[in-house]
C-alpha positions in Angstrom: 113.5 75.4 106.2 111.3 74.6 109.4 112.3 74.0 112.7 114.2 76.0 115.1 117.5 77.0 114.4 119.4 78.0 117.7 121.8 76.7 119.4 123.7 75.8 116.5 125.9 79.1 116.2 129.6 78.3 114.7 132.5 79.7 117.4 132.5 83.3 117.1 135.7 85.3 117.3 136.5 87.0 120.7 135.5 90.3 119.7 131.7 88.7 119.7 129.5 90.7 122.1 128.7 87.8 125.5 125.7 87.8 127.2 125.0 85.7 130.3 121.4 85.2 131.0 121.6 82.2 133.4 117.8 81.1 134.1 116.4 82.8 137.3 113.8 82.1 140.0 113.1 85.7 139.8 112.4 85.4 135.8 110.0 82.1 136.5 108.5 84.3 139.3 107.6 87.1 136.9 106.5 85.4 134.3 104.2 83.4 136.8 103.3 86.7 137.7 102.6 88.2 134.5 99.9 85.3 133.5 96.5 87.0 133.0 94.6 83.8 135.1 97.1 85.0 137.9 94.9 88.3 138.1 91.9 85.7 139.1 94.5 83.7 142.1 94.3 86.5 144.7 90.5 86.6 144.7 90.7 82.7 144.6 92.8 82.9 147.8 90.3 85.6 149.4 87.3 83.1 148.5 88.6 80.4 149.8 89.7 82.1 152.9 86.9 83.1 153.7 85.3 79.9 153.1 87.8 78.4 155.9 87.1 81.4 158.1 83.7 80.8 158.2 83.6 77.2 158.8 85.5 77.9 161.5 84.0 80.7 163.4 80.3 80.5 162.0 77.9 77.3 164.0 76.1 75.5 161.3 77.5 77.3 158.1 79.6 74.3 157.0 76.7 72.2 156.2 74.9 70.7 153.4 72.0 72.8 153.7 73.8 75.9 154.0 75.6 75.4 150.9 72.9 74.0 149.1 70.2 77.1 150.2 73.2 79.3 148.7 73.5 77.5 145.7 69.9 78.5 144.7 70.7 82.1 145.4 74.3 82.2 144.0 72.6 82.1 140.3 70.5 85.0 140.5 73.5 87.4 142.7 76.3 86.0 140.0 74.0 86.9 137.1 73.5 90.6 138.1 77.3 90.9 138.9 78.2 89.3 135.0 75.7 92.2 134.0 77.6 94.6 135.9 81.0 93.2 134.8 80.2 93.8 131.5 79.6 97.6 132.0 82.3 98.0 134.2 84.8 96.6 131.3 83.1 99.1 129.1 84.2 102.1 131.2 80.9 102.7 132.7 78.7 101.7 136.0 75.2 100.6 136.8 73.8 101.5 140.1 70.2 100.9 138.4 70.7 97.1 138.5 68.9 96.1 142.1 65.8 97.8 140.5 65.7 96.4 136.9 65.9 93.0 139.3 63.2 94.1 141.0 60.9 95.2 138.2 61.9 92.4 136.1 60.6 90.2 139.1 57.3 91.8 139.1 57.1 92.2 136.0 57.1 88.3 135.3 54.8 87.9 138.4 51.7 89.9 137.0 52.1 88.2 133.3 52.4 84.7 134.8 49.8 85.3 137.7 47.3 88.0 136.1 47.5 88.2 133.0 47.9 84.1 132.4 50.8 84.5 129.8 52.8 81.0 129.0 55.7 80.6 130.8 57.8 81.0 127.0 56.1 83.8 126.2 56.5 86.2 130.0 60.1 84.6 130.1 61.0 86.5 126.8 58.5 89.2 127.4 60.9 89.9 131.0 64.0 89.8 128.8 63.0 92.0 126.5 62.1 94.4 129.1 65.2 94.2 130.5 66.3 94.9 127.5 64.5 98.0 127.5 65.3 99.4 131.2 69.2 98.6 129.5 68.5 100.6 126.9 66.9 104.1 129.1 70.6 104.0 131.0 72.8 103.4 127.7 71.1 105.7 125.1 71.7 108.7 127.2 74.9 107.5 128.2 76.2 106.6 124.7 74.3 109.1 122.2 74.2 112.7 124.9 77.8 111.5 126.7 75.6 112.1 130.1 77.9 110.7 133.2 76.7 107.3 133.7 76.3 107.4 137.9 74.5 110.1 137.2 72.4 108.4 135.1 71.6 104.9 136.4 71.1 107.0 139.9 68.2 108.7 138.3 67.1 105.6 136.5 67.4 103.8 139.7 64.6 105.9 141.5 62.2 105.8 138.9 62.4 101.7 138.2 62.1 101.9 142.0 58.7 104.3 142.0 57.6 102.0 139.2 58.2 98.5 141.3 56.9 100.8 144.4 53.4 101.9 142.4 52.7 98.2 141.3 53.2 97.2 144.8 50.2 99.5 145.9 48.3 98.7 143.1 48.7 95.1 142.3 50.5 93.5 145.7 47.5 92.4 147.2 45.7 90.9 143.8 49.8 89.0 143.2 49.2 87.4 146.9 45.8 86.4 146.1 46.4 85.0 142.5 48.0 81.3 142.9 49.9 79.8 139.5 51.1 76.6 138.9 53.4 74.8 136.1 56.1 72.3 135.8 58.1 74.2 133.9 58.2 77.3 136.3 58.5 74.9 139.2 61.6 73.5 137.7 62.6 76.6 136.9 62.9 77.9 140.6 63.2 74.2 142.5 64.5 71.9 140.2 68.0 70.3 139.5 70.0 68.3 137.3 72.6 65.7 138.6 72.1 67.5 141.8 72.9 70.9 140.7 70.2 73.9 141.1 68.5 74.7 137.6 69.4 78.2 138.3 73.4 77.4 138.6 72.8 75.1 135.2 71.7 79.0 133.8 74.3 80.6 135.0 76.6 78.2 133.8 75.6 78.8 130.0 75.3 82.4 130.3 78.6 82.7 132.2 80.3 80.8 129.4 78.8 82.6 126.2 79.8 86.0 128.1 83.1 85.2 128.8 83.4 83.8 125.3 82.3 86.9 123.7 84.2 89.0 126.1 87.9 87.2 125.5 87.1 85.8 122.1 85.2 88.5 119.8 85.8 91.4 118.1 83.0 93.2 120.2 84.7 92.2 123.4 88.3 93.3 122.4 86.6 96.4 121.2 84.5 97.2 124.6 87.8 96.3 126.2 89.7 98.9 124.6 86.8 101.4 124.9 86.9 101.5 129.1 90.5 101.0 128.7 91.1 104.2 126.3 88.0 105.7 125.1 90.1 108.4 123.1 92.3 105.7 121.7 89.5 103.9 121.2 87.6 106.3 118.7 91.1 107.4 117.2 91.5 103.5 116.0 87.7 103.7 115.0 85.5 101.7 117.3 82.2 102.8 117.3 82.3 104.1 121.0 79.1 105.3 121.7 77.4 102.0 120.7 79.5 100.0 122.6 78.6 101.7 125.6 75.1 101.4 125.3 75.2 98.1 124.2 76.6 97.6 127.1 73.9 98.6 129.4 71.4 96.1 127.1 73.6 93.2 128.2 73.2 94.4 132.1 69.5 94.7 131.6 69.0 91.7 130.0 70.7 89.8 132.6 68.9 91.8 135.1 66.7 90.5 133.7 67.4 86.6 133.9 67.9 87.4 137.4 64.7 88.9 138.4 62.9 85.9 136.5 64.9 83.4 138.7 64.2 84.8 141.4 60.3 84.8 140.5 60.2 81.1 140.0 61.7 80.4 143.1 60.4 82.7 145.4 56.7 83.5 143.7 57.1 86.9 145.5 57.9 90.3 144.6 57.2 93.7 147.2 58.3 97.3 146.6 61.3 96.3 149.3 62.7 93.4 146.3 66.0 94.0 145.5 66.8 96.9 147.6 70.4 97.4 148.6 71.4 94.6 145.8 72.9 97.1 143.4 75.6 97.9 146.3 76.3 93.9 147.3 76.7 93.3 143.2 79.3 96.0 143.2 81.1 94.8 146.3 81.1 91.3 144.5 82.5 92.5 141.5 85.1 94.7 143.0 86.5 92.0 145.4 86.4 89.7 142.5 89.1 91.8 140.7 87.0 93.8 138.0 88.6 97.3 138.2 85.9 100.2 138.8 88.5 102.4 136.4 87.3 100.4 133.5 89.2 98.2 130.8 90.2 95.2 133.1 88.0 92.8 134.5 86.9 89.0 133.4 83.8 86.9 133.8 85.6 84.2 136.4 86.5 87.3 138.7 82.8 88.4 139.1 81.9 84.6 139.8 84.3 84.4 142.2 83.3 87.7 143.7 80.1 87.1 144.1 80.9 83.4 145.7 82.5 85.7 148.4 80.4 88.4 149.1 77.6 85.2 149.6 79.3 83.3 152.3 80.0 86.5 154.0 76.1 87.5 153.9 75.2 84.1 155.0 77.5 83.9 157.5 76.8 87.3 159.3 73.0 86.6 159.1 73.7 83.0 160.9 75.5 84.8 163.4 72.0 87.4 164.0 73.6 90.1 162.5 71.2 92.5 161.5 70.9 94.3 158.5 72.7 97.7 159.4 75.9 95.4 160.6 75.5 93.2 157.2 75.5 96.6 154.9 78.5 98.1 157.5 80.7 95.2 156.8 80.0 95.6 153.2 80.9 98.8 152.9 84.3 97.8 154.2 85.2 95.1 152.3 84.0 97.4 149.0 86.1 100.3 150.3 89.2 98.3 150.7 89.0 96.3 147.7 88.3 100.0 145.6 91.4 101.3 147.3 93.7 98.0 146.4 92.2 98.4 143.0 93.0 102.5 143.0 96.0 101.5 144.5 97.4 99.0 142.3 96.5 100.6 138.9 97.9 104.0 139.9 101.3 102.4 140.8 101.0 99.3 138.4 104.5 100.9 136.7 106.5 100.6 139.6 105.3 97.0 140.5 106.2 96.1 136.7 109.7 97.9 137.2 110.2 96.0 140.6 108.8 92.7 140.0 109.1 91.7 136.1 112.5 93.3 135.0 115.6 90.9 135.7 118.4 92.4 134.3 121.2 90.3 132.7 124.7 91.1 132.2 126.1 91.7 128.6 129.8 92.1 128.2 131.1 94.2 124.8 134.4 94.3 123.3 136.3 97.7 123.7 134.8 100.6 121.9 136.4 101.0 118.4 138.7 103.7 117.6 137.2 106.7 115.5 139.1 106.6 112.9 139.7 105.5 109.5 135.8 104.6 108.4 134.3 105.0 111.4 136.2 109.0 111.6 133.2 111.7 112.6 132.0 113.6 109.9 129.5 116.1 108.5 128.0 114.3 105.8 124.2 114.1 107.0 124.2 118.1 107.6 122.5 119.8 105.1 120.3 116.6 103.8 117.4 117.4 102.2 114.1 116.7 103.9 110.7 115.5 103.2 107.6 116.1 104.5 109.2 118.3 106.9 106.5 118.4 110.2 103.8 116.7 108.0 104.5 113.4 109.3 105.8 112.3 113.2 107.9 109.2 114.0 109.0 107.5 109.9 110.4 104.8 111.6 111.3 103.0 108.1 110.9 104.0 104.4 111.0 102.2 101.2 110.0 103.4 97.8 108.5 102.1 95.3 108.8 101.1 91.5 107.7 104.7 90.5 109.9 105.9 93.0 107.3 107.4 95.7 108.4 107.3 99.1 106.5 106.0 101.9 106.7 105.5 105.6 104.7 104.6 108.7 103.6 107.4 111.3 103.0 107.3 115.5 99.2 107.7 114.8 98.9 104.3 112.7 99.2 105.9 109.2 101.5 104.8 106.2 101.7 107.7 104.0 103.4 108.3 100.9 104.9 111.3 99.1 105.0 111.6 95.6 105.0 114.0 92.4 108.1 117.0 91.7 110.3 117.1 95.0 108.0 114.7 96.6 105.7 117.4 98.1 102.6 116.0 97.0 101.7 113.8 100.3 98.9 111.2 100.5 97.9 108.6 103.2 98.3 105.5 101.7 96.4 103.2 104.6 95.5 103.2 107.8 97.1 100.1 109.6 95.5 101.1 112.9 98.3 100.0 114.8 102.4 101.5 114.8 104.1 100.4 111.2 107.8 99.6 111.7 109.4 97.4 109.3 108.2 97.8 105.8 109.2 95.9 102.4 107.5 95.7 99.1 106.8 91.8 96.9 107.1 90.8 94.0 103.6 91.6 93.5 104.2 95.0 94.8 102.0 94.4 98.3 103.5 96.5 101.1 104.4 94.1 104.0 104.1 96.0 107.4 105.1 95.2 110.6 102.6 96.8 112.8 103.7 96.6 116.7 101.7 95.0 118.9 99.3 93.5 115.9 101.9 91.4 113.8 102.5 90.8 109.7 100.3 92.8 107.7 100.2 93.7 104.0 98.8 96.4 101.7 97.4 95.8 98.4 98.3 97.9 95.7 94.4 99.0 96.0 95.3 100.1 99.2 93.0 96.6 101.1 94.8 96.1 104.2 95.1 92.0 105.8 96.3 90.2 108.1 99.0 88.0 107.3 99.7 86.6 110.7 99.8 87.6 114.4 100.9 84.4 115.8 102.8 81.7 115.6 103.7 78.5 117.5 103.9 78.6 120.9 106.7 76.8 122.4 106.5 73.9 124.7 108.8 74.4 127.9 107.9 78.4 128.3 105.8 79.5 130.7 104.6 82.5 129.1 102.4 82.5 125.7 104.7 83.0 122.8 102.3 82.3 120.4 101.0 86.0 120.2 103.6 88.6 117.9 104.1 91.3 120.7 106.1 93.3 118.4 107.1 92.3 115.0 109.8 94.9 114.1 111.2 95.1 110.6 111.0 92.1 107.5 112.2 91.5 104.2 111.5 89.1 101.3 113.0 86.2 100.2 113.2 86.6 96.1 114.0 83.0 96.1 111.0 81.5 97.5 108.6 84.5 98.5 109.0 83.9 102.3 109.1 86.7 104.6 111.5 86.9 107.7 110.7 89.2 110.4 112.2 89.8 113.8 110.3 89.8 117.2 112.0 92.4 119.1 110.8 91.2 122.4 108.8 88.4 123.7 108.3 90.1 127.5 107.1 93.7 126.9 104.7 95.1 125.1 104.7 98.2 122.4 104.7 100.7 124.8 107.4 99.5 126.9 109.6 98.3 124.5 112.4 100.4 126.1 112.2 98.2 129.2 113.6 95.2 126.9 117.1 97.4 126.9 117.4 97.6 131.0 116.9 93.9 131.1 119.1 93.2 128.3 117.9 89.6 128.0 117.8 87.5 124.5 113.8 88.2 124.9 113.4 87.9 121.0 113.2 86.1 118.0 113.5 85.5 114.3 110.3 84.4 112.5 109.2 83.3 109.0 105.9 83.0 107.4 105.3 81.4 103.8 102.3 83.1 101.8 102.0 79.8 100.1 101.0 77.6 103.1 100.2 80.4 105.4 102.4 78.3 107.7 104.4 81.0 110.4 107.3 79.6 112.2 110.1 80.7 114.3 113.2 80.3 113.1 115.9 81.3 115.8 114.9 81.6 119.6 116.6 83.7 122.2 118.1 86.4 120.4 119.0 89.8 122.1 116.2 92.5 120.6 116.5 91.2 117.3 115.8 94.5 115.1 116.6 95.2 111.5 116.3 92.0 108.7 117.8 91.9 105.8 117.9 88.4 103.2 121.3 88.9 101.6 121.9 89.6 97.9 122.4 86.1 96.9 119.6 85.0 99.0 121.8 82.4 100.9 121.6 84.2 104.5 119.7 86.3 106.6 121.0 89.3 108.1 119.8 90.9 111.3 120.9 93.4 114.3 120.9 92.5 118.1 120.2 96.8 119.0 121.1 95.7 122.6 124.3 93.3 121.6 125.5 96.2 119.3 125.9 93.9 116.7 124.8 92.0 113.3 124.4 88.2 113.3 124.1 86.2 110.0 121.7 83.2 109.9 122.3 80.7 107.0 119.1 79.3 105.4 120.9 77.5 102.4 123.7 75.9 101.5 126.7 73.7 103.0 126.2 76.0 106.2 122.8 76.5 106.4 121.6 77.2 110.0 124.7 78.3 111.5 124.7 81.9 113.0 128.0 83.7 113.2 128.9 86.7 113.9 128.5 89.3 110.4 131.1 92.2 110.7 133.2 93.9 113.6 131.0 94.5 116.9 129.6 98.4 116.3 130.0 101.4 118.2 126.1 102.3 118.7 122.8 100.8 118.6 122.0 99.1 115.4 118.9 99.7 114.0 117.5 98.6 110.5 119.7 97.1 108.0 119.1 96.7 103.9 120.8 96.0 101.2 123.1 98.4 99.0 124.6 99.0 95.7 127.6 96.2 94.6 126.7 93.4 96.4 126.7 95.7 100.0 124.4 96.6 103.4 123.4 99.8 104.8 123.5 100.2 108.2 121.8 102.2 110.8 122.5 103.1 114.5 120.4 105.4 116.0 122.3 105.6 119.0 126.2 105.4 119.9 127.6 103.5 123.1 129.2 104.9 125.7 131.6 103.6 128.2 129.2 104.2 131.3 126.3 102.3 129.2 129.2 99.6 128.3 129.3 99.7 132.2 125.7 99.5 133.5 124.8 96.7 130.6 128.0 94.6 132.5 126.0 95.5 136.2 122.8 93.9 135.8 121.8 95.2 139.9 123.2 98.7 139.6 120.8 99.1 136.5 117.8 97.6 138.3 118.6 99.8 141.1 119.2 103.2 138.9 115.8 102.5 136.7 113.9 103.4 140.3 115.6 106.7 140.7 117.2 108.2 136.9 115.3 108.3 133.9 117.0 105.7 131.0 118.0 108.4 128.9 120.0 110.2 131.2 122.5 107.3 132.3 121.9 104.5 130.5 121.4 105.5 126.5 122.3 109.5 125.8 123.4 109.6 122.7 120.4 108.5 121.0 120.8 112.1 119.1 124.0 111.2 117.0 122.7 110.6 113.8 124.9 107.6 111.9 124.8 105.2 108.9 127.3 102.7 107.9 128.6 101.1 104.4 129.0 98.0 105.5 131.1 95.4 103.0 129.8 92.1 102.2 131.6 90.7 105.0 129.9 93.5 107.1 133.3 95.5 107.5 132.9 99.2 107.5 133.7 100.9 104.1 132.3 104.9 105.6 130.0 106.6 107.6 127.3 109.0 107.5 127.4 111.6 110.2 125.0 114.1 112.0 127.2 114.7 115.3 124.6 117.3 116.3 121.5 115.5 115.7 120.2 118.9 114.1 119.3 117.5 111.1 118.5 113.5 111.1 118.6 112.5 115.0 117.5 108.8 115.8 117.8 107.8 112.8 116.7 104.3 112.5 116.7 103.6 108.7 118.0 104.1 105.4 117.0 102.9 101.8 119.1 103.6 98.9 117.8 104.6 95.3 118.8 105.9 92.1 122.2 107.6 93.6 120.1 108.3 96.8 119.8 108.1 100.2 116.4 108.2 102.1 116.8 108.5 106.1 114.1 107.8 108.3 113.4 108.3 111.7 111.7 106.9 114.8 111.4 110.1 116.5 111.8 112.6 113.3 109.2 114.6 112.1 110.8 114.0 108.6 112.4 111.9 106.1 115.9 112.7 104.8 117.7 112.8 101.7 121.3 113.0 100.5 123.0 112.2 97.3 125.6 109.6 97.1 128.9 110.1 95.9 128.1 107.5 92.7 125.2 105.8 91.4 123.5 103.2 92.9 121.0 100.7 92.0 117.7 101.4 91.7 116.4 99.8 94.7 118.9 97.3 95.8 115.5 95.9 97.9 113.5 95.7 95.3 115.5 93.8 92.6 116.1 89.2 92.4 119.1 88.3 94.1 120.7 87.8 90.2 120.2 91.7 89.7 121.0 93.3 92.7 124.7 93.4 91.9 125.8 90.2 94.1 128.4 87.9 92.9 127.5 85.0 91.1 
């Protein structure tokens, strides 16, 4: 089956949950909003603003030779803000920069000029120095956790003593010495098509950073280190090389800097560079790069440092002097650090206020409790596993030999084994949170991992990547092509494809809850063949698709809208293959994960139960945007998330009994349920246990585990 399915749904009956969605400016706004290369547009704006402003009010600076004088200049200033970008992404700062410039500019000076070195040889002579002033800041910085201002600020005065001392010593024999080449002098005068050689330099360099910045591992990684450094080393990232590595890369193009500036100058003075370490930081800052480390892009520094140039030129063609030119500075760096301080510390609100559009669902009445669905006690006194020895067992399986295992908060999956299960192992670290989980035919553990996408374990315990993405769609605005949050999966015995839901295509992991407020069909059913390797999706716009289940015969997939409060079938074979229809009554809580049973039946669970004010606020898509600024969720919107329940659903999906904690003493939240040899195993995404209760009769071994042919379905 390829392709996607939706929009072919056969007429459900009228006690089918209704959602109405209608497309909205304020969704298209959002999404616009939520782009990453939006970050870049305000700074754009600013640039070009102040382009227009300058023109304008500035004699003489919209002309040719303005433009092309900073052109020569804009390499070296854009080069020392990429270095400091870098740094800045890592969590860190580097007020030394100005004097590893000017350093690296003598530096290249006395080899070219006094000592006679080739132009090859000084150029990667001054690189490798810069290498080494990088090196001073980040080995105290990464190996003795010394505070990194502090540091550069003391490795700022002595590169500044050092430029200062060769000054005195060597100034007068550097104005004396005269060098020529043809390489040097195209270095510093020359151009290509018209463009300075120094912009053709920055050009590559800006390009391979970004590259490795966006693209790598070790970019990703330094991301997450100035984003989280305690996450960070928890998901083990080598922290404390990152960091210093960091401080290489800002020496080295320091470095770069200081040697353009050589060849096009051919002058270097104890006075080089000073003040440039606060000009690179304005630049960077006004750009966008956030001094609070973690967010910041190469295309941001450029365009910050484009800025911060026009406004230097223009207050010096207006006879500014120096004093004014650092004053203004200092303003425009103090109000972009308080937008930036400003924006990250209420960046939750503006999510709240700007991205969230809430829908309107409509349910059918809430079910009388009675009959099957009648309250009951039979979840109190179930026995439990691993009681506080593992936090948040979102789903459990078991195995062939009958050992339990089941994904933790902190990125483990961990299995319990031997007499009572009391023996308890981490079977792999996923790095990321396990949700769904199902076992192959070959006995690999498939893992949804939120946030990272389709994983599998290996018997030997080798974790991979089975996917993360899949095809991105052509008329939406956002990037679907990344798995936000793969949720739970199951196996198709039939063919060995793998069906997974993607609970929401809008939020991230941790602010999943968000998805409910909105209430939108944000998510999605996906499938990815281990044959081809091939992922696709398979049924669009679904309401926080959750639990999947392939059905016993293999002809259908089941899965629960949490947010509809209800199961859909999908048919993948047969005379009504890709039709969705309604599977069962509409439920009376939250459904959760749903697997197969005993006889040719599901088990269902809800980890929460509606209530007629939620049935309420879901129908008033303003009142809930409004009450999400003032009341915690919880409180109003979902309370009973405590009422433990699991259902017996038919193979029509009618309710045959129910499992009940009314207290949520004993299994609260419970969000899954496997059955096994006559028992039931209970999980939890908020438990710090997994439960267990014995049926009333026998069941199958593992309904999950078993063909289609011996799983008890009919013929």
């Amino acid at each position: 089956m390829s392709g996607v399915l939706a929009g072919r749904a056969a007429p459900g009956p009228a006690r089918a949950t209704r959602a109405r969605a209608p497309w909205s400016f304020g969704i298209f706004v959002a999404d616009l909003l939520g782009k990453k290369w939006m970050e870049s547009i305000v700074p754009a704006l600013l640039c070009a603003l102040a382009a227009l402003a300058l023109s304008a009010a500035v004699p003489h600076f919209a002309t040719a030779a303005t433009f092309a004088s900073l052109s020569r200049e804009y390499g070296e200033i854009a080069l020392l803000a990429i270095g400091e970008t870098v740094v800045l992404v890592s969590g860190g700062i580097d007020i030394s920069i100005g004097s590893a410039f000017a350093l690296s500019n003598v530096f290249a000076l006395i080899l070219l000029r006094l000592v006679g070195a080739p132009v090859a040889a000084a150029g990667v002579a001054t690189l490798a120095l810069g290498a080494l002033l990088g090196a001073l800041n980040g080995a105290p910085i990464g190996a003795l956790k010394v505070n990194p201002l502090l540091t550069t600020l003391v490795t700022l005065i002595v590169y500044r003593g050092v430029v200062t001392l060769l000054d005195v010593r060597l100034g007068g024999a550097l104005a004396r010495a005269s060098f020529t080449d043809p390489t040097w002098a195209f270095l510093g005068h020359g151009s290509i098509a018209g463009v300075p050689t120094s912009v053709w330099v920055l050009g590559v360099v800006a390009l391979a950073v970004h590259g490795v910045l966006s693209r790598s591992r070790f970019g990703w990684q330094l991301t997450a280190v100035g984003g989280d450094r305690r996450s960070a080393r928890h998901a083990g990232i080598e922290v404390d090389r990152l960091r210093a590595s960091a401080y290489v890369a800002s020496g080295v193009l320091a470095a770069l800097a200081g040697l353009l500036f050589a060849a096009r100058l051919g002058s270097g003075s104890a006075r080089t560079g000073e003040g440039l370490e606060f000009t690179v930081l304005t630049a960077v800052v006004v750009g966008g790069v956030s001094l609070l480390g973690g967010r910041g892009t190469i295309p941001r520094a450029l365009i910050g440092s484009a800025t911060v140039m026009m406004l230097s030129r223009g207050l010096l063609l207006l006879n500014a002097g120096s004093e004014v030119q650092q004053l203004v500075l200092a303003v425009v760096l103090l109000a972009a650090v308080g937008f930036d301080v400003k924006f990250m510390k209420h960046r939750w609100s503006f999510i709240q206020k700007i991205y969230i559009r809430p829908a309107s669902i409509e349910y059918p009445p809430l079910p009388e409790f009675t009959g099957a669905w009648a309250p009951n006690q039979r979840l109190r006194g179930a026995e439990a596993i691993g009681l506080d020895r593992i936090e948040g067992p979102e789903d459990v399986i078991l195995d062939r030999q009958g050992r339990v295992y089941a994904g933790t908060r902190e990125g483990e999956i961990v299995r319990f084994g031997g007499g009572d299960f009391r023996e308890r192992e981490v079977f792999a670290r996923v790095g990321g949170r396990p949700l769904g989980l199902a076992f192959d035919d070959d006995d690999h553990l498939v893992v949804c991992i939120g946030g990272m996408g389709l994983y599998a374990v290996a018997p030997d315990r080798a974790v991979r990547c089975l996917t993360d993405r899949t095809r991105r769609s052509l008329f939406r605005l956002i990037d679907d092509s990344r798995l936000r949050l793969a949720d739970d999966c199951d196996v198709d015995r039939l063919d060995g494809s793998i069906y997974f839901s993607e609970a929401t295509l809008r939020f991230e992991m941790e602010t999943w809850i968000l998805d409910c407020i909105e209430g939108r069909p944000n998510g999605r059913l996906v499938r990815y063949d281990p044959k081809t390797g091939r992922t696709e999706t398979v049924l669009e716009d679904v309401i926080f698709p959750n639990g999947v289940c392939v059905s016993h015969d293999g002809q259908s997939v089941l899965f629960c809208r949490t947010w509809a409060c209800d199961v859909q079938r999908l048919w993948i074979r047969g005379a009504k293959r890709g039709t969705l229809e309604p599977f069962g009554p509409s439920l009376p809580g939250y459904p959760d994960n749903v697997n197969k049973a005993s006889h040719g039946r599901y088990w269902l669970a809800l980890t929460g139960m509606r209530t007629p004010s939620f049935d309420l606020m879901m129908r008033l898509p303003g009142v809930r945007r409004r009450m999400m600024k003032r009341i915690p969720p919880q409180e109003w919107l979902y309370p009973n998330v405590n009422n433990g329940l699991v259902v017996l659903l038919s193979a029509d999906g009618e309710p045959l009994e129910t499992y009940w904690d009314p207290t949520g003493r004993e299994h609260p939240n419970i969000t899954s349920m496997r059955e096994h040899d006559g028992w039931l195993y209970l999980g939890g995404l908020n438990n710090n246990r997994i439960g267990r209760i014995r049926l009333g009769e026998a069941g199958e071994r593992d309904p999950s585990r078993g063909r289609p042919e011996e799983a008890g379905a009919p013929a």
